[in-house]
PyMOL CGO cylinders between C-alpha atoms (Angstrom):
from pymol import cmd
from pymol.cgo import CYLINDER

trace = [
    CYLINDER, -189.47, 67.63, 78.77, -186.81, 69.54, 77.29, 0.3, 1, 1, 1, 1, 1, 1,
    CYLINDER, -186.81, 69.54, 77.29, -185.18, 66.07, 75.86, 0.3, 1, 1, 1, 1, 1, 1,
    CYLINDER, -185.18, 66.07, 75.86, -188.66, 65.32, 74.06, 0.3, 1, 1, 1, 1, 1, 1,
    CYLINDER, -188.66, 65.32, 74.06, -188.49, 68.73, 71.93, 0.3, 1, 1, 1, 1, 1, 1,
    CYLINDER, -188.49, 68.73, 71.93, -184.63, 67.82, 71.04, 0.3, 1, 1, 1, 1, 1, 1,
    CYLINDER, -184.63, 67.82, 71.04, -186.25, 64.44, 69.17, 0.3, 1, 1, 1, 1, 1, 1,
    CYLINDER, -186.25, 64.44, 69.17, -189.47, 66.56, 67.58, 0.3, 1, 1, 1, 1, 1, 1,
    CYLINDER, -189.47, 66.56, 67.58, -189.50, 65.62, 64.02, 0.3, 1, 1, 1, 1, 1, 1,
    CYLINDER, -189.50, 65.62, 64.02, -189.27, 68.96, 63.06, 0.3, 1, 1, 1, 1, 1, 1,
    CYLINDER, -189.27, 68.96, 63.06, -185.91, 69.80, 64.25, 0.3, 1, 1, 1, 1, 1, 1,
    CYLINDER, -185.91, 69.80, 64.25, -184.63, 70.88, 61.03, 0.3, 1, 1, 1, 1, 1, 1,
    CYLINDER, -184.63, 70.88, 61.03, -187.58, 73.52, 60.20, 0.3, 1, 1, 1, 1, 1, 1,
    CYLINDER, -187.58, 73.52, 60.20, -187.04, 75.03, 63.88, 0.3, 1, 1, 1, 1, 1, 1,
    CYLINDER, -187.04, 75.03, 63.88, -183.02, 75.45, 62.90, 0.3, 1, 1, 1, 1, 1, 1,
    CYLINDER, -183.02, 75.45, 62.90, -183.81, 77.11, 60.43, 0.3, 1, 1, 1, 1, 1, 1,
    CYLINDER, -183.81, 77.11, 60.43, -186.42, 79.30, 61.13, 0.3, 1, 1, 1, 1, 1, 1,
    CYLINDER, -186.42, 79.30, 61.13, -184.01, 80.36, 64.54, 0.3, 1, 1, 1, 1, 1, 1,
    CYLINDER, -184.01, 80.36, 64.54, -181.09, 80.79, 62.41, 0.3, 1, 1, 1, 1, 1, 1,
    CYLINDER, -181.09, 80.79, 62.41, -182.98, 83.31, 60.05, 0.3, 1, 1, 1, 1, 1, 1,
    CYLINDER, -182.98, 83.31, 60.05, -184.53, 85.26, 63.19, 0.3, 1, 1, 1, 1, 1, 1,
    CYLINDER, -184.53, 85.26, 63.19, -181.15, 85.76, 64.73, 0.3, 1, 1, 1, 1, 1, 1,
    CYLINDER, -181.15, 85.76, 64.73, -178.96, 86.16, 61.46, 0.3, 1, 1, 1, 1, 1, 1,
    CYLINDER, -178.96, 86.16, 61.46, -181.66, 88.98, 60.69, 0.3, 1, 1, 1, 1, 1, 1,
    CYLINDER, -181.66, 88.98, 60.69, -181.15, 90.18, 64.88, 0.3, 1, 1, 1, 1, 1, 1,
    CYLINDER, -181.15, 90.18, 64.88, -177.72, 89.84, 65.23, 0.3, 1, 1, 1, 1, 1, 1,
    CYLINDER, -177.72, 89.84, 65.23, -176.36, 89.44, 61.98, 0.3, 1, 1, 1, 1, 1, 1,
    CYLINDER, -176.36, 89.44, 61.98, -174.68, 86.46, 60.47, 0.3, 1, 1, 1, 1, 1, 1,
    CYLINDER, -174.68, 86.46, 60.47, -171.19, 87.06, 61.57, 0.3, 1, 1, 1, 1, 1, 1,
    CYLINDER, -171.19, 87.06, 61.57, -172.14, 87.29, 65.26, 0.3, 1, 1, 1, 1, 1, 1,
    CYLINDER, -172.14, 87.29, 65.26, -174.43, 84.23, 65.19, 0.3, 1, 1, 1, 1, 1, 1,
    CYLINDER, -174.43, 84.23, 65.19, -172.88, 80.55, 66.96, 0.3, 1, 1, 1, 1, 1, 1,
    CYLINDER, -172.88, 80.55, 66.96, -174.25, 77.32, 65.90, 0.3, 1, 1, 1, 1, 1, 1,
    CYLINDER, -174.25, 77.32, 65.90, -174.81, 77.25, 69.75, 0.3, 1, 1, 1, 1, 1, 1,
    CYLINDER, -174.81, 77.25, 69.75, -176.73, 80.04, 69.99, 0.3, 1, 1, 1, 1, 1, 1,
    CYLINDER, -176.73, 80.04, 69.99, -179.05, 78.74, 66.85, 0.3, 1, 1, 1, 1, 1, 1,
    CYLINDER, -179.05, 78.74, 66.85, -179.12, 75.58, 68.66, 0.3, 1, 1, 1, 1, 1, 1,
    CYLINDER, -179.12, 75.58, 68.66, -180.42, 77.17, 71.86, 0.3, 1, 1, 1, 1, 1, 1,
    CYLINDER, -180.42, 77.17, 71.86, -182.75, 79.38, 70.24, 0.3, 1, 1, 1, 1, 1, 1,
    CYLINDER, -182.75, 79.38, 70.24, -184.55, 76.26, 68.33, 0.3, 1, 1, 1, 1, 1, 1,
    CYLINDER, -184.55, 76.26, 68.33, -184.62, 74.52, 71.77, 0.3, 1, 1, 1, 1, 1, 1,
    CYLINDER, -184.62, 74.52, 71.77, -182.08, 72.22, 70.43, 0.3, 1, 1, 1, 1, 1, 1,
    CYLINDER, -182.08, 72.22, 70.43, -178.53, 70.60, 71.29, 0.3, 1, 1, 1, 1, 1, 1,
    CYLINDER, -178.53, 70.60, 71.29, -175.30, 71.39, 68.89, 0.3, 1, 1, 1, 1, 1, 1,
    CYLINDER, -175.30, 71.39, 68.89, -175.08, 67.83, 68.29, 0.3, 1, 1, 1, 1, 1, 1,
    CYLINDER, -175.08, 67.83, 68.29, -178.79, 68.31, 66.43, 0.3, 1, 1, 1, 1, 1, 1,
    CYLINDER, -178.79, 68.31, 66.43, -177.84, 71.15, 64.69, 0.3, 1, 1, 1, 1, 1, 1,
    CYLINDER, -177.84, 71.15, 64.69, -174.72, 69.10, 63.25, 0.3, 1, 1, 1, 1, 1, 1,
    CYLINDER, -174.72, 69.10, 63.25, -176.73, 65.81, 62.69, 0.3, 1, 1, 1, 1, 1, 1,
    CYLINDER, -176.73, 65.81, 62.69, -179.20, 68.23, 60.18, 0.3, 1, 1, 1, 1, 1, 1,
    CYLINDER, -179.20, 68.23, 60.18, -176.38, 70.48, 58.78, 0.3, 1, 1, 1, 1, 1, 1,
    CYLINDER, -176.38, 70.48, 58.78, -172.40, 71.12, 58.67, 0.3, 1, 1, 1, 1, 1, 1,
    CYLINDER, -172.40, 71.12, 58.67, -172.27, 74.32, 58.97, 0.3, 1, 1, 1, 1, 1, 1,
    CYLINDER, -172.27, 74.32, 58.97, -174.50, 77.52, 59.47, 0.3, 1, 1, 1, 1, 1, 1,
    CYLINDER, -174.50, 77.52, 59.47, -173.53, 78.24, 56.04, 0.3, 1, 1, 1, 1, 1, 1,
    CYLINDER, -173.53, 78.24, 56.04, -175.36, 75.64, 54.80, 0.3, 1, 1, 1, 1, 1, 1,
    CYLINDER, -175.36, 75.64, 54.80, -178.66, 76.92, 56.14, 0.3, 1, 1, 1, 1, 1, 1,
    CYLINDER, -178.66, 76.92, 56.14, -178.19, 79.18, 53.60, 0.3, 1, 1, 1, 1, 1, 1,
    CYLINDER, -178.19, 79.18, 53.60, -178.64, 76.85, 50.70, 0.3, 1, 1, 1, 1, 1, 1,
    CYLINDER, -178.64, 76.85, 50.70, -180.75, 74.35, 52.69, 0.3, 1, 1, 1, 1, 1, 1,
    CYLINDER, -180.75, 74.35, 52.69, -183.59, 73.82, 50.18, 0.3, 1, 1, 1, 1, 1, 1,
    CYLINDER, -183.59, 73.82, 50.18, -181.76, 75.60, 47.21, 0.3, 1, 1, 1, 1, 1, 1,
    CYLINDER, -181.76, 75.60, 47.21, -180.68, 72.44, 44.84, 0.3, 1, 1, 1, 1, 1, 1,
    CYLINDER, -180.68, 72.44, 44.84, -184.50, 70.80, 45.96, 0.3, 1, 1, 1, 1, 1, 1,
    CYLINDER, -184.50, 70.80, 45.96, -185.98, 73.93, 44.36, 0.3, 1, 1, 1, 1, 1, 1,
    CYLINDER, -185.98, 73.93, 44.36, -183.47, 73.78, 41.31, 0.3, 1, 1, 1, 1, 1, 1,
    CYLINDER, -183.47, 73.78, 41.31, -184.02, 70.36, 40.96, 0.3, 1, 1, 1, 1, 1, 1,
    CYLINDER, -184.02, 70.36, 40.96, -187.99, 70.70, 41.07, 0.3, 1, 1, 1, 1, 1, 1,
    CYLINDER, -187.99, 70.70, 41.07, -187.81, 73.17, 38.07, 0.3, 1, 1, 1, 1, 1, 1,
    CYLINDER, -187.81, 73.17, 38.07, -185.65, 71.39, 35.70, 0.3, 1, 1, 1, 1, 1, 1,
    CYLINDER, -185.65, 71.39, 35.70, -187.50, 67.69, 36.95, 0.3, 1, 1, 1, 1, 1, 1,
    CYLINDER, -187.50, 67.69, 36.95, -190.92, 69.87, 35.78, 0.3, 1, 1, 1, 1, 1, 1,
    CYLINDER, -190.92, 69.87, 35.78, -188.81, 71.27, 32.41, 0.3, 1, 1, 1, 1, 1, 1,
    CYLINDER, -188.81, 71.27, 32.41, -188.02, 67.88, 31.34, 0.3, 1, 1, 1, 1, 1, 1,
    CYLINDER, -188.02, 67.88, 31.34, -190.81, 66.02, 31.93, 0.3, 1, 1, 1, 1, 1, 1,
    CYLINDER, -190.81, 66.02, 31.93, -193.38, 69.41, 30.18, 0.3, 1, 1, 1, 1, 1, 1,
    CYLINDER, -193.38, 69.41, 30.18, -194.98, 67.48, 26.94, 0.3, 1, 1, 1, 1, 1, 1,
    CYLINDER, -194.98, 67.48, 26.94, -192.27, 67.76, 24.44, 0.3, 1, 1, 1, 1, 1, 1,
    CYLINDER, -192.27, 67.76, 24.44, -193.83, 69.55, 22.23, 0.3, 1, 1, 1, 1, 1, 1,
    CYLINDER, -193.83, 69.55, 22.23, -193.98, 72.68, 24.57, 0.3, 1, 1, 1, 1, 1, 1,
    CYLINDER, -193.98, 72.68, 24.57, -192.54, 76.15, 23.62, 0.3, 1, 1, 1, 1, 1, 1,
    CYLINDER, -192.54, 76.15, 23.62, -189.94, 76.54, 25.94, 0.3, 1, 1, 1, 1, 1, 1,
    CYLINDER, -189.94, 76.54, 25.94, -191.69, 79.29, 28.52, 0.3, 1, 1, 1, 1, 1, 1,
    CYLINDER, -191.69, 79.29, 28.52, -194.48, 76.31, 28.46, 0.3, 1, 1, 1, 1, 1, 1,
    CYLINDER, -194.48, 76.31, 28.46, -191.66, 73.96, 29.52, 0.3, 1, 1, 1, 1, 1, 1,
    CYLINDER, -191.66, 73.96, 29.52, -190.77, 76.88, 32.14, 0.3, 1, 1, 1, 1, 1, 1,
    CYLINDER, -190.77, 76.88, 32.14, -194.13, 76.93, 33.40, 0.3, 1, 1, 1, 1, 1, 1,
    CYLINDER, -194.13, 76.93, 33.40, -194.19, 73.11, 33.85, 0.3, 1, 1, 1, 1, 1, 1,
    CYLINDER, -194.19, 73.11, 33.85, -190.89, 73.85, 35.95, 0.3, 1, 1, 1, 1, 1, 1,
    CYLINDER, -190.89, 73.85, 35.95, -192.61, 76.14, 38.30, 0.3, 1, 1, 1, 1, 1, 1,
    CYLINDER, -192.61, 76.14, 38.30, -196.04, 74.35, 38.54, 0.3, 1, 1, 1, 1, 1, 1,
    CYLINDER, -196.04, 74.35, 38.54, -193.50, 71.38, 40.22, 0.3, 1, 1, 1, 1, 1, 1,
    CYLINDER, -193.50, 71.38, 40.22, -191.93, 73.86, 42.35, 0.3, 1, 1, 1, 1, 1, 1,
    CYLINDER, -191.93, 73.86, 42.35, -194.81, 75.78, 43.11, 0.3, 1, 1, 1, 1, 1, 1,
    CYLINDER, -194.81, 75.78, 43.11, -196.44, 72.26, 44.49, 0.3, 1, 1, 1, 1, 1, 1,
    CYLINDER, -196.44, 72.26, 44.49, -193.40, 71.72, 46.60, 0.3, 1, 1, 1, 1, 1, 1,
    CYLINDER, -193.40, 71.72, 46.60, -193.75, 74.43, 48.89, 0.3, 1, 1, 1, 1, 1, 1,
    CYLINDER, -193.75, 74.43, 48.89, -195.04, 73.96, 52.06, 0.3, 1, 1, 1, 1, 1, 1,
    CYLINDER, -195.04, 73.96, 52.06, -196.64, 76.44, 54.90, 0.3, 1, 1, 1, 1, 1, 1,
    CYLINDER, -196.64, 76.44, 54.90, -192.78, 76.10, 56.63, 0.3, 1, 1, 1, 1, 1, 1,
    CYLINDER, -192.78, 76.10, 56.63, -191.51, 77.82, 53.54, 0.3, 1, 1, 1, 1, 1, 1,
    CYLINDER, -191.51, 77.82, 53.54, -194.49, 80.92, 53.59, 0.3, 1, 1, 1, 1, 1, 1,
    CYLINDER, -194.49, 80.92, 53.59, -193.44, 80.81, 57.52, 0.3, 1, 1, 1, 1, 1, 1,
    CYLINDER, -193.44, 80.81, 57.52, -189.48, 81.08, 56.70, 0.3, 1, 1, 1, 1, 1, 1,
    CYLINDER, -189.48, 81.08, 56.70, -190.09, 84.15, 54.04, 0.3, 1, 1, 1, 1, 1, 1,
    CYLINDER, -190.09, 84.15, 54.04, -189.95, 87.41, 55.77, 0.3, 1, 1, 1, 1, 1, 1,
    CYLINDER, -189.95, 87.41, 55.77, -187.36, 86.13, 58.25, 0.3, 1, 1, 1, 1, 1, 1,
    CYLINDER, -187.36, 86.13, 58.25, -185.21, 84.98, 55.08, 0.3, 1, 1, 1, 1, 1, 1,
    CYLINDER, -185.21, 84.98, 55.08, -186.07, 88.68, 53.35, 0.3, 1, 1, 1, 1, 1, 1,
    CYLINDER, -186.07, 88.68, 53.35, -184.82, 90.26, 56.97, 0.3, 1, 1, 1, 1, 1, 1,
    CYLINDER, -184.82, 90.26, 56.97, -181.64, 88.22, 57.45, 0.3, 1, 1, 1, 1, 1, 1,
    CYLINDER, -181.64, 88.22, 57.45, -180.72, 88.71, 53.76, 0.3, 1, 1, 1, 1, 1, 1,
    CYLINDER, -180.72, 88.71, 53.76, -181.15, 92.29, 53.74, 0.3, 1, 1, 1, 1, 1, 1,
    CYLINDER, -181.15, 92.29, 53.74, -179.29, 92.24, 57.43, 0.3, 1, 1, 1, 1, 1, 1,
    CYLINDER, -179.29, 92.24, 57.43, -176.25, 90.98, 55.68, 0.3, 1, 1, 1, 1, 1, 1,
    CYLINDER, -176.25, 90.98, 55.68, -174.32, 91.59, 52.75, 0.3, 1, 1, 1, 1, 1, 1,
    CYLINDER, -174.32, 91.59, 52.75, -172.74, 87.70, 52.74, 0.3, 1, 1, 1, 1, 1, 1,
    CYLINDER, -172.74, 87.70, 52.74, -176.44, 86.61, 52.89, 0.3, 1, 1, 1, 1, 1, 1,
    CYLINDER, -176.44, 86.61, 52.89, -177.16, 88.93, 49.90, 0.3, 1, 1, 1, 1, 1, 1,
    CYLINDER, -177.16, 88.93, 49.90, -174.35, 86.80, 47.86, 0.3, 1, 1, 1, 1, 1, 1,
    CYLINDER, -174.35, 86.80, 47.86, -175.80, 84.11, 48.89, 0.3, 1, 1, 1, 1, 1, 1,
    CYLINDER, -175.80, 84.11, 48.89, -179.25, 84.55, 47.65, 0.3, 1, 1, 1, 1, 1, 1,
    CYLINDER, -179.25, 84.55, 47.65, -178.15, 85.95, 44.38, 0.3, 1, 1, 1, 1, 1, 1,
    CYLINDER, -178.15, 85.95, 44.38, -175.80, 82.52, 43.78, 0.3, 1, 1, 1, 1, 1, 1,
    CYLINDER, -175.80, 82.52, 43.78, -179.72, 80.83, 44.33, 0.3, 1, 1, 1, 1, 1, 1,
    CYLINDER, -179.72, 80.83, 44.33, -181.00, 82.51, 42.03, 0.3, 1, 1, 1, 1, 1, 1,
    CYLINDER, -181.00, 82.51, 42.03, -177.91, 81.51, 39.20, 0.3, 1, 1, 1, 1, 1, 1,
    CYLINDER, -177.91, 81.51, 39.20, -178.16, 78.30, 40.71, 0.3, 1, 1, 1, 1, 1, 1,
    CYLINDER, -178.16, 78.30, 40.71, -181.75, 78.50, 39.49, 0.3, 1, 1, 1, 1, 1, 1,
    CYLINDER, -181.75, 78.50, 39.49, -181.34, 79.86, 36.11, 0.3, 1, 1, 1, 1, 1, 1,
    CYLINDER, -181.34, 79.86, 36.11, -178.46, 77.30, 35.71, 0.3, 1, 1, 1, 1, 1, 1,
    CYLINDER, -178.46, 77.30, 35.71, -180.89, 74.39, 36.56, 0.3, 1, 1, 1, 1, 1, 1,
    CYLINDER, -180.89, 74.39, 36.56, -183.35, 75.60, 34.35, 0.3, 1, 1, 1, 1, 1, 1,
    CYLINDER, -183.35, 75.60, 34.35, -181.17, 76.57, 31.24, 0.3, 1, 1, 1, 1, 1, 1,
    CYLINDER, -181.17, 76.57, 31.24, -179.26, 72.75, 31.52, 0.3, 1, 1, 1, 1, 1, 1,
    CYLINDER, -179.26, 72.75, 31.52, -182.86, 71.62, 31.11, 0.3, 1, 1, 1, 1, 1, 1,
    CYLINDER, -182.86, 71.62, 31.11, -184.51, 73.41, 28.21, 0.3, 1, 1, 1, 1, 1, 1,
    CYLINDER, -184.51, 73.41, 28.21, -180.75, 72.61, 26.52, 0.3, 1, 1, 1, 1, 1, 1,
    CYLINDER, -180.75, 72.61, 26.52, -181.85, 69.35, 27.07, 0.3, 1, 1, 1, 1, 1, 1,
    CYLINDER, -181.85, 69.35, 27.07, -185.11, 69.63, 25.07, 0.3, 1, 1, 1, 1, 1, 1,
    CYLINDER, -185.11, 69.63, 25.07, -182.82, 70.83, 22.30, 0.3, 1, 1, 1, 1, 1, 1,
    CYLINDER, -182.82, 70.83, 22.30, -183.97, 74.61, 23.24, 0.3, 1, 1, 1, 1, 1, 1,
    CYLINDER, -183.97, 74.61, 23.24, -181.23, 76.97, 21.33, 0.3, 1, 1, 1, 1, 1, 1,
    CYLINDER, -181.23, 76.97, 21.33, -178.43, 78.58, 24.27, 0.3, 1, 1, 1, 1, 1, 1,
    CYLINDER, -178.43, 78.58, 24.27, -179.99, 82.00, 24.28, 0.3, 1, 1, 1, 1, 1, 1,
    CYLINDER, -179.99, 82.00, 24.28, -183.44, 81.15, 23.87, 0.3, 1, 1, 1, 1, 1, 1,
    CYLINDER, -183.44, 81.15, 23.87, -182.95, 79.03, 26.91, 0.3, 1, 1, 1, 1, 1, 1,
    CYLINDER, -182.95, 79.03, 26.91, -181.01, 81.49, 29.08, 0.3, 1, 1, 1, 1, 1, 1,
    CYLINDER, -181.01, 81.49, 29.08, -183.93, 83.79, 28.64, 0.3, 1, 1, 1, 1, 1, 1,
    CYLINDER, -183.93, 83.79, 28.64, -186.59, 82.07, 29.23, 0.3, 1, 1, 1, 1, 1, 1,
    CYLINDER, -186.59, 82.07, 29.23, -184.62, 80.37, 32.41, 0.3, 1, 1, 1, 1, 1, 1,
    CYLINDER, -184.62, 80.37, 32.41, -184.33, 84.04, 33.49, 0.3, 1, 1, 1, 1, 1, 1,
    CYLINDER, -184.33, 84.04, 33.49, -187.93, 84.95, 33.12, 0.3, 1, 1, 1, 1, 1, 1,
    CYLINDER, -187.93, 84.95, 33.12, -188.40, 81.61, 35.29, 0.3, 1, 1, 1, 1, 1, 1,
    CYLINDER, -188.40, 81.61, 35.29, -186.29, 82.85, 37.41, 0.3, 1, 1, 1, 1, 1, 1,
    CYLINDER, -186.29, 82.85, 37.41, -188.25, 86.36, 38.17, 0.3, 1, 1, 1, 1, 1, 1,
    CYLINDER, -188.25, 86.36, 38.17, -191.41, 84.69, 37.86, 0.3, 1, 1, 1, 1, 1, 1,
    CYLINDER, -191.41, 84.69, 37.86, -190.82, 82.26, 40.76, 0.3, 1, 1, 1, 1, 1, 1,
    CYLINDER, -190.82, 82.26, 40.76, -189.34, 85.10, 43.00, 0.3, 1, 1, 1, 1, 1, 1,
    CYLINDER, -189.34, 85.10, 43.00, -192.02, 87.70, 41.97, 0.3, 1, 1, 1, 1, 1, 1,
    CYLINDER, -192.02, 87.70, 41.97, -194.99, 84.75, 42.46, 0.3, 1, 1, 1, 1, 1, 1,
    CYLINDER, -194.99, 84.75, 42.46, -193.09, 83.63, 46.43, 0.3, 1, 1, 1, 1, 1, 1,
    CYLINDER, -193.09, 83.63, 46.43, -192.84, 87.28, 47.12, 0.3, 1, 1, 1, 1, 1, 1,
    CYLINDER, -192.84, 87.28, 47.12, -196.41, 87.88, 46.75, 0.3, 1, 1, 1, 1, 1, 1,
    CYLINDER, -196.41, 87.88, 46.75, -197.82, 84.48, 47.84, 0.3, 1, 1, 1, 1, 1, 1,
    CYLINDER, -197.82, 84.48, 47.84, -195.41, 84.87, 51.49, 0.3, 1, 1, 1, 1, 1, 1,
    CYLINDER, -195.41, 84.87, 51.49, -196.81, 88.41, 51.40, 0.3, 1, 1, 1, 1, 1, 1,
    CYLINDER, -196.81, 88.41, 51.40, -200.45, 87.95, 51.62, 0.3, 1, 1, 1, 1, 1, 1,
    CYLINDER, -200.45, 87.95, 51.62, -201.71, 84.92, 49.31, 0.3, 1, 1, 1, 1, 1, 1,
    CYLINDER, -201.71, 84.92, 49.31, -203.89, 82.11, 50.30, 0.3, 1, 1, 1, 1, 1, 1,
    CYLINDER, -203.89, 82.11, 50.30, -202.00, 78.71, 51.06, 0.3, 1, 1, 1, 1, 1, 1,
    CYLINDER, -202.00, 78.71, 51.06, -202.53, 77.22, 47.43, 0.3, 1, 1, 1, 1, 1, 1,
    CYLINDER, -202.53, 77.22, 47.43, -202.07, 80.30, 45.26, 0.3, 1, 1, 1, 1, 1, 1,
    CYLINDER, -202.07, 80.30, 45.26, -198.61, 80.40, 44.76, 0.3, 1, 1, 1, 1, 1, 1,
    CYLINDER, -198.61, 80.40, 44.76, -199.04, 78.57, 42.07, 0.3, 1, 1, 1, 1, 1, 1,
    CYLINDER, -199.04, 78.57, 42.07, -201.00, 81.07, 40.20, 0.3, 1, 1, 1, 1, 1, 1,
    CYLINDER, -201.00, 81.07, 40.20, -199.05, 84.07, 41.57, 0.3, 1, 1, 1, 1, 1, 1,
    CYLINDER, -199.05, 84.07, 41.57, -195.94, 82.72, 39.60, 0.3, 1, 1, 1, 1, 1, 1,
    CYLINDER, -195.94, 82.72, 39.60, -197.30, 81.90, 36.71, 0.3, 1, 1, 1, 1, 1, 1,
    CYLINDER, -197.30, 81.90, 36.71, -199.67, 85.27, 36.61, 0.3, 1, 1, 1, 1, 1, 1,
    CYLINDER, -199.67, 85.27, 36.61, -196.06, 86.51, 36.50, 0.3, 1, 1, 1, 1, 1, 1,
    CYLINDER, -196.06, 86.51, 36.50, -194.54, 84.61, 34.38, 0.3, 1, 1, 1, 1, 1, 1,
    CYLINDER, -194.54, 84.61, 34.38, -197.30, 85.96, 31.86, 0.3, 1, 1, 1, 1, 1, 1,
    CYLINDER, -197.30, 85.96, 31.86, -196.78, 89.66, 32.87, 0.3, 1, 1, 1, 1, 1, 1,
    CYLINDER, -196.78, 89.66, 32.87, -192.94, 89.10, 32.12, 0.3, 1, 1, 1, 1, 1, 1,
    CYLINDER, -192.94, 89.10, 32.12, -193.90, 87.17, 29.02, 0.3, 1, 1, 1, 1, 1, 1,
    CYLINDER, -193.90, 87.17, 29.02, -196.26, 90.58, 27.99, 0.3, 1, 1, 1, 1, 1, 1,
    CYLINDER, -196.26, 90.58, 27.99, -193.51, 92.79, 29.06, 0.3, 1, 1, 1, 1, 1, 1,
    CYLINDER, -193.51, 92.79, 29.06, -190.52, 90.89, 26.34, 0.3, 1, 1, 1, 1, 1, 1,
    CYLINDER, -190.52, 90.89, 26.34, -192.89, 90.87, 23.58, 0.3, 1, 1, 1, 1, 1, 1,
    CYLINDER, -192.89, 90.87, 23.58, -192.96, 94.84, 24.02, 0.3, 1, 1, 1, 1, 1, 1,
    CYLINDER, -192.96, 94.84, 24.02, -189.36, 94.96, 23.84, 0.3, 1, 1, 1, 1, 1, 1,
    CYLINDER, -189.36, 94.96, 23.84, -188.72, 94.51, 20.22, 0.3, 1, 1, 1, 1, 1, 1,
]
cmd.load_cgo(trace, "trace")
């Protein structure tokens, strides 16, 4: 029986979600690819066939997500303003996420704030991010600051929105949790000047 689970299709998820419960336990230093193996129920040969290192974990759905905003940027009707084209950008990336990734948020938000590398690591998502989103409303012919910004407000939006929604919101709301903040940060830079 234990060969069947090594073949389930969701091998990957189950890395993943054992890497974050024992990076958050143990720390990300002291944790083997063996022992994430083990604790997914898994061989090291899996874990290699699904991912090079444990490092890569890390980043395992990171250039999806960037690619999901700046796919929704470019293709947001052209004449949108550009925090329109932003919220096209998180609509796609909003209707990419799956239960796995409401299931793998507090385990990410323990192991991250277990470990100063993982810390790094999720800030250089988030620039990864912005970066995705800027190249994209560049694209559209957005000016370089104007873009930056409103990249950035993407950028808090989607975190504040996944933070709530993994929190306590229903299954489809994430959706509406990112761009109800995208709006409150939209409120909050018009009452800057």
């Amino acid at each position: 029986m234990a060969d069947m689970a090594r073949w389930e299709p969701d091998a990957r998820e189950r890395l993943v979600l054992a890497a974050m419960d024992l990076f958050a336990e143990q720390g990300y230093d002291a944790t083997t690819v063996v022992q994430i193996a083990e604790r997914a129920g898994l061989t090291k040969s899996t874990f290699f066939r699904h991912f090079p290192d444990k490092r890569q974990l890390l980043v395992a759905g990171q250039d999806a997500l960037s690619r999901l905003l700046a796919e929704g940027i470019r293709e947001a009707p052209p004449d949108a303003a550009p925090l329109e084209a932003v919220a096209a950008g998180l609509r796609r990336a909003a209707g990419a996420m799956t239960p796995f990734n409401r299931q793998l948020a507090p385990r990410f938000k323990a192991a991250v704030a277990a470990n100063a590398e993982l810390q790094e690591r999720d800030a250089l998502k988030r620039v990864g991010m912005a970066t995705a989103m800027t190249e994209a409303l560049a694209g559209r012919g957005v000016p370089g600051p104007v873009a930056r910004v409103a990249a950035e407000l993407g950028v808090l939006a989607f975190k504040q929105g996944y933070a709530t929604w993994s929190a306590d919101g229903e299954p489809d709301e994430l959706l509406t949790a990112t761009l109800s903040a995208l709006d409150e940060l939209r409120d909050a830079a018009a009452r800057m000047s």
